[in-house]
C-alpha positions in Angstrom: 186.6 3.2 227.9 185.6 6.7 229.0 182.5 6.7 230.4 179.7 9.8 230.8 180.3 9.7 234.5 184.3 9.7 234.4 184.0 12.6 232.0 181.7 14.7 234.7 184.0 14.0 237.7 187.6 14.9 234.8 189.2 18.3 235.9 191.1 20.6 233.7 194.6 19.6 232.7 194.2 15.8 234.1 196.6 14.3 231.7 199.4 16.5 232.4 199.0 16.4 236.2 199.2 12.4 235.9 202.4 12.6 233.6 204.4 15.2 236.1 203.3 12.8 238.8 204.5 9.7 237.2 207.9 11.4 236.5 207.9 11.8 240.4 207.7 8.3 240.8 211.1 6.6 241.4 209.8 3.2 241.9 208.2 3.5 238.3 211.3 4.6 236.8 213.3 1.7 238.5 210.7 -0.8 237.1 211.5 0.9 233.5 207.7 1.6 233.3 205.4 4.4 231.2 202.6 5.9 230.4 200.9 4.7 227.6 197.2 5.9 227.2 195.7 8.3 229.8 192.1 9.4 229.6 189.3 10.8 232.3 188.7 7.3 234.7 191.8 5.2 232.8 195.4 4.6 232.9 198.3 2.5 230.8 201.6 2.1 231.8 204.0 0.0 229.4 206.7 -2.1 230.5 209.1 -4.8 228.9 210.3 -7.9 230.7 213.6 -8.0 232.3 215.4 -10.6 234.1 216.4 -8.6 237.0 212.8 -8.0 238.1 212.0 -11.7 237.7 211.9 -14.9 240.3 213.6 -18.0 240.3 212.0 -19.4 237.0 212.4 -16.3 234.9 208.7 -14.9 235.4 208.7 -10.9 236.1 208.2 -11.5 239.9 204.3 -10.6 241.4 205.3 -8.1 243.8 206.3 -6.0 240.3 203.4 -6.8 238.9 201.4 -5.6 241.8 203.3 -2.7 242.1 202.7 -1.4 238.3 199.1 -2.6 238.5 198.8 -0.8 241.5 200.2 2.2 239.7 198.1 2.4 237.2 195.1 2.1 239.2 196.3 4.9 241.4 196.9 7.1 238.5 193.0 6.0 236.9 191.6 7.3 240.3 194.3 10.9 240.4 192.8 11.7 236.9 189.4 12.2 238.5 190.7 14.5 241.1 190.8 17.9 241.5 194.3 19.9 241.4 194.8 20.1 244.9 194.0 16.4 245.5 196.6 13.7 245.7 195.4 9.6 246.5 196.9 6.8 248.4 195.9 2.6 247.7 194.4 1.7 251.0 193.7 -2.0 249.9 194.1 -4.2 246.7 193.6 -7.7 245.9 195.3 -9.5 242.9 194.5 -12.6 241.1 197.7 -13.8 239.4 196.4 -15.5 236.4 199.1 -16.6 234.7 203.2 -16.6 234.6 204.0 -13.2 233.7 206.4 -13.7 230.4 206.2 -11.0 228.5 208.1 -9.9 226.5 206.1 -6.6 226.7 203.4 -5.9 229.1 200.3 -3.5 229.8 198.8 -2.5 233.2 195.5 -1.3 232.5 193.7 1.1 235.8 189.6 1.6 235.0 188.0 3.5 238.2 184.7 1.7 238.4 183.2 3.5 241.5 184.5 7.6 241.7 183.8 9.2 244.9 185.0 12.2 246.5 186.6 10.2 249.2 187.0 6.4 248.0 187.4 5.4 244.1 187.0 1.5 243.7 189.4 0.7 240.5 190.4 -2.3 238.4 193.3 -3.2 236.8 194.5 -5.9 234.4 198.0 -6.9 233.7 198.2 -8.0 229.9 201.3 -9.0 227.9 202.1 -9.6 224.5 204.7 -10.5 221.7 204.9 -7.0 221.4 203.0 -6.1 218.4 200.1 -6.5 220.6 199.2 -9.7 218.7 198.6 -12.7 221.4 197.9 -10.6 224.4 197.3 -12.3 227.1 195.7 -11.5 230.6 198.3 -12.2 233.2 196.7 -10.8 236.8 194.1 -8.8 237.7 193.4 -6.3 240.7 190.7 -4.4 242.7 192.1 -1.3 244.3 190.6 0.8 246.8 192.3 4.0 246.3 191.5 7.0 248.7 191.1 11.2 248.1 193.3 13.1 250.2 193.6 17.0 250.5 194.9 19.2 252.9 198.4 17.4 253.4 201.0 19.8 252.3 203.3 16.5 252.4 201.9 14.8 249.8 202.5 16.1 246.1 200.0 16.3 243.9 
């Protein structure tokens, strides 16, 4: 849901900054994660279960479901940014809601707070048969994510 105020804070060429970031991002590709929907304030990524990234019971383990929420939060926040801006989590929390089955899931990022310094985002972790029939909200997470310019070691 785009809102009047993510729209006001979007900067030219958002969406392809995001997607040449998120092709940066090993740990993404590792997890066999994408992009799905991308818009001013809001981030998808996709992802099917596997049984390597599960637990002992067969559940896609919640440090990878942190990590792709966390993700797509991140991402929600860098489409506000301006070009030479990159942002780093400083602090979630996550509520895991339920066993995380699958077989396909969605981590949703929403920035509910922009700022030129600290964004406060949320993020849902939803999965489904597939056909996106039965989804089913699996964690969720509040993500303080943080602005940062001027570092020439972080890429944008």
């Amino acid at each position: 849901m785009q809102t009047a105020a993510h729209s006001r804070h979007a900067q030219p060429g958002f969406e392809q900054r995001v997607r040449d970031s998120f092709a940066r991002q090993a740990a993404m590709t590792t997890l066999g994660a994408s992009l799905g929907a991308i818009e001013a304030g809001r981030v998808e990524l996709l992802m099917r279960h596997r049984a390597e990234l599960t637990q002992q019971h067969g559940f896609l383990h919640a440090g990878i479901v942190a990590a792709a929420l966390d993700s797509a939060c991140g991402y929600a926040a860098f489409t506000l940014m301006p070009d030479d801006a990159a942002v780093l989590t400083i602090e979630f929390k996550i509520n895991l809601l339920a066993p995380a089955r699958g077989p396909h899931f969605r981590f949703e990022g929403h920035v509910v707070k922009p700022g030129r310094t600290i964004n406060v985002v949320d993020g849902r972790a939803l999965q489904s048969d597939g056909d996106g029939s039965n989804e089913s909200l699996v964690a969720t997470m509040t993500a303080t994510v943080m602005t940062v310019r001027g570092r020439e070691s972080l890429r944008h």
